[in-house]
C-alpha positions, -999 to +999 in steps of 0.1 A: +041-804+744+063-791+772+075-823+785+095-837+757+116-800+765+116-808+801+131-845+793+152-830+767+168-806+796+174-830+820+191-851+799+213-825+789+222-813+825+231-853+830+250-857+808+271-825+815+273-833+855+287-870+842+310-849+823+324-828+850+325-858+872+348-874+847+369-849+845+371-837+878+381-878+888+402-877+859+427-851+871+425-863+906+439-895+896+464-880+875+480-858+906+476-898+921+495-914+895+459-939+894+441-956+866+432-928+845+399-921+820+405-930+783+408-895+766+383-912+742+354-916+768+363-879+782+355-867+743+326-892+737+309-878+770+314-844+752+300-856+718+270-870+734+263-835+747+287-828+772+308-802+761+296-770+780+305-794+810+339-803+793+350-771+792+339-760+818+353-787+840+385-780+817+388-749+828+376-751+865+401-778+877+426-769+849+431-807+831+440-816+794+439-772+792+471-776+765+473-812+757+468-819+717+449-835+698+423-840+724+421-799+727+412-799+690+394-829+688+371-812+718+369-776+699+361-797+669+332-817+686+319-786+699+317-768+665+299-797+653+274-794+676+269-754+676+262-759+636+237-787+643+217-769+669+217-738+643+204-760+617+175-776+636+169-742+651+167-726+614+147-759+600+122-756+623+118-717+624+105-721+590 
C-alpha cells in the first residue's frame, strides 16, 4: 500500500528537478544569446507536474517573471492542478 505513494513521490520530485533544470538552462542561454527552450515544453513540464518547480525556478533565477502569456498560461496550469488534487482528495475522503 505504501509503495504506489513512494513511486508517486518520486516521480513528482523528477519531474520538478527536470523542471528547474529547464529553466535554470533556459535563462543561461538567454544571457548567451544560445538556442533556447520552447516556452511550450517549459509549460508542458509544468502541466505534467512541474509547477512548484516552475515557480520556483521562476523565481530563484528570475526568468519569464513578467513575460505574458506564458505567466498566465503557468498560473492557469497551476490552478488546474490545485482543483484536481482537491477533487481526488475530497472523492476519496468519502
Amino acid at each position: 500500500m505504501l509503495l504506489p505513494i513512494v513511486v508517486a513521490l518520486a516521480l513528482f520530485m523528477i519531474i520538478n528537478l527536470i523542471t528547474v533544470a529547464a529553466f535554470a538552462t533556459d535563462k543561461r542561454r538567454s544571457s548567451t544569446g544560445a538556442w533556447r527552450i520552447p516556452e511550450s515544453r517549459l509549460l508542458w513540464y509544468a502541466a505534467i507536474g512541474g509547477s512548484p518547480g516552475a515557480f520556483w525556478a521562476r523565481n530563484r533565477f528570475r526568468h519569464k517573471t513578467r513575460k505574458q502569456p506564458f505567466v498566465g498560461r503557468l498560473q492557469l496550469i497551476a490552478m488546474v492542478q490545485v482543483g484536481l488534487v482537491a477533487g481526488l482528495a475530497i472523492a476519496f475522503a468519502f
